[in-house]
C-alpha positions as CSV (number, residue, x, y, z in Angstrom):
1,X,130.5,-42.4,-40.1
2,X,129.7,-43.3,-43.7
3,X,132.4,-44.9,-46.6
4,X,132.0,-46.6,-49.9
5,X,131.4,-50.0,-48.1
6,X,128.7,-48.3,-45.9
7,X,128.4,-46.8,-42.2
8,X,131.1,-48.1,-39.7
9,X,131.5,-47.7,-36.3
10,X,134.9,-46.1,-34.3
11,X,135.4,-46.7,-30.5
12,X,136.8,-44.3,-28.7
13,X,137.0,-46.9,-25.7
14,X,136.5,-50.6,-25.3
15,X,136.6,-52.0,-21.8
16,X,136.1,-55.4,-20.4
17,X,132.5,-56.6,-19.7
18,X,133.7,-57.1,-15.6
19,X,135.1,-53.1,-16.4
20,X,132.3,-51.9,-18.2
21,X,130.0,-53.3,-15.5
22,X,131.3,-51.7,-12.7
23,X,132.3,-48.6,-14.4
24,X,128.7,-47.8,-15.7
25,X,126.4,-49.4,-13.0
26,X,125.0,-47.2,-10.9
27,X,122.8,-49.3,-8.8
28,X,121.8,-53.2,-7.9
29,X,118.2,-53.9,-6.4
30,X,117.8,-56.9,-4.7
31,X,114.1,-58.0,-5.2
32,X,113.3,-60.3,-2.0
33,X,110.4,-62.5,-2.5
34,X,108.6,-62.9,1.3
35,X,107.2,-66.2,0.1
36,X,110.4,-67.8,-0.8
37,X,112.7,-66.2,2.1
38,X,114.0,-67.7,5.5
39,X,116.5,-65.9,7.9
40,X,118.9,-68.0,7.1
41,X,118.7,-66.9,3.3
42,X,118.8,-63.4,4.6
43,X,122.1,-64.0,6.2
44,X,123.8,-65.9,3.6
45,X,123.0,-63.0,1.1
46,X,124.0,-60.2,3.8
47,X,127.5,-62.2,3.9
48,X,127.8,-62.1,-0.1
49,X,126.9,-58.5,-0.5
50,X,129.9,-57.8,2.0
51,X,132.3,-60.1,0.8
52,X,131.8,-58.1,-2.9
53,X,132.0,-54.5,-1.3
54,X,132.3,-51.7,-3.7
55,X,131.1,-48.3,-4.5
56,X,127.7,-49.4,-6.1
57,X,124.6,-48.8,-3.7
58,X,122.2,-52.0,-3.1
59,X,118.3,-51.2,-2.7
60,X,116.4,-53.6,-1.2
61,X,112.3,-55.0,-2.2
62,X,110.8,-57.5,-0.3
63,X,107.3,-58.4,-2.3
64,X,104.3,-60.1,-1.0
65,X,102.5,-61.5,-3.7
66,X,99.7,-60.3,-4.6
67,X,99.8,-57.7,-1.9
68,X,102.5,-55.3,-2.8
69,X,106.2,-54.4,-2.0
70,X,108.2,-52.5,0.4
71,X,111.1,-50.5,0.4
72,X,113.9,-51.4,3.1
73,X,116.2,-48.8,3.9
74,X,119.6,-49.8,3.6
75,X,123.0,-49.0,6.2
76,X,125.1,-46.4,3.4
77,X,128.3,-48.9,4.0
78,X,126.2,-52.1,2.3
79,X,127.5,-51.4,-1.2
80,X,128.7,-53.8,-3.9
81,X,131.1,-54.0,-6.5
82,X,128.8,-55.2,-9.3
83,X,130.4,-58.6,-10.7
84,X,128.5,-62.4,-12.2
85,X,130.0,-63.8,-8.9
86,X,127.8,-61.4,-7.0
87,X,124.9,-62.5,-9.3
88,X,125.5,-66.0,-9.1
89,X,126.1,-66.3,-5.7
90,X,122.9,-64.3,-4.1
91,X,120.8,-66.5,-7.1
92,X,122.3,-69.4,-5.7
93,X,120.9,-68.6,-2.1
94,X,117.8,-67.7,-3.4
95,X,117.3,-70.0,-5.7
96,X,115.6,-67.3,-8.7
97,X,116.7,-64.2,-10.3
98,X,116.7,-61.8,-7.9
99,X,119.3,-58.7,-8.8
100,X,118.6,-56.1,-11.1
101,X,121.2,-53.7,-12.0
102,X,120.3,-49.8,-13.7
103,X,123.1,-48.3,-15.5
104,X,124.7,-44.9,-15.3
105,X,123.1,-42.3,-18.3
106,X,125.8,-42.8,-20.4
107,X,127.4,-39.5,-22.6
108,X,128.8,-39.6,-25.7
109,X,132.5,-38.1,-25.8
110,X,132.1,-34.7,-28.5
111,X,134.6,-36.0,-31.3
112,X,137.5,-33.5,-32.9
113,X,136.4,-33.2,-36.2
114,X,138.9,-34.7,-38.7
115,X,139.8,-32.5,-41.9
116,X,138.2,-33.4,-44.9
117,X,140.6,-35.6,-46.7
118,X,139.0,-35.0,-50.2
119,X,138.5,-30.8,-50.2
120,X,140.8,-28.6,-52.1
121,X,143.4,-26.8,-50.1
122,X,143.0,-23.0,-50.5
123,X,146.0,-21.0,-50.6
């Protein structure tokens, strides 16, 4: 919308970053890197994706450098609420940046058009 002072912007919503995180995230991968990974690792990070259970589904890479990547399939119940602590905590273990998150297509609510302030009335 356009005004004297130039365009402006009206929200129809405004939610929290941890809100608008989980409400519009619609998946987290996990990229494992073989090179860097122990069992151990792989236990500690199982542990953390439990303890932040949610309705978001987790994919799972492992990459071989220079050689490629593979898919793991993943048990349906192993989904996560998508949160920083979740982040932070599987970076910790890992010790690099290893979550990615791909957001929901988002849709734009269809406005009620407002009556035009400035037009003549017609009787």
């Amino acid at each position: 919308q356009k005004d004297e002072r130039g365009p402006k912007i009206i929200a129809e919503d405004i939610d929290t970053l941890a809100a608008a995180r989980k409400k519009y995230t619609d998946s987290a991968r996990i990229k494992l890197q073989s090179n860097k990974l122990n069992r151990q690792q792989m236990e500690r990070v199982k542990k953390v994706l439990y303890q932040y259970h949610g309705p978001c589904p987790v994919l799972l890479t492992l990459h071989f450098p220079g050689k490629g990547e593979v898919d793991i399939d993943v048990i349906k119940d192993l989904t996560i609420t998508p949160c920083r602590e979740l982040t932070d905590s599987v970076e910790e273990i890992l010790n690099y940046k290893a979550i990615t998150f791909s957001r929901k297509p988002i849709v734009a609510k269809q406005r009620k058009k407002r009556w035009n302030k400035g037009a003549k009335q017609q009787n």
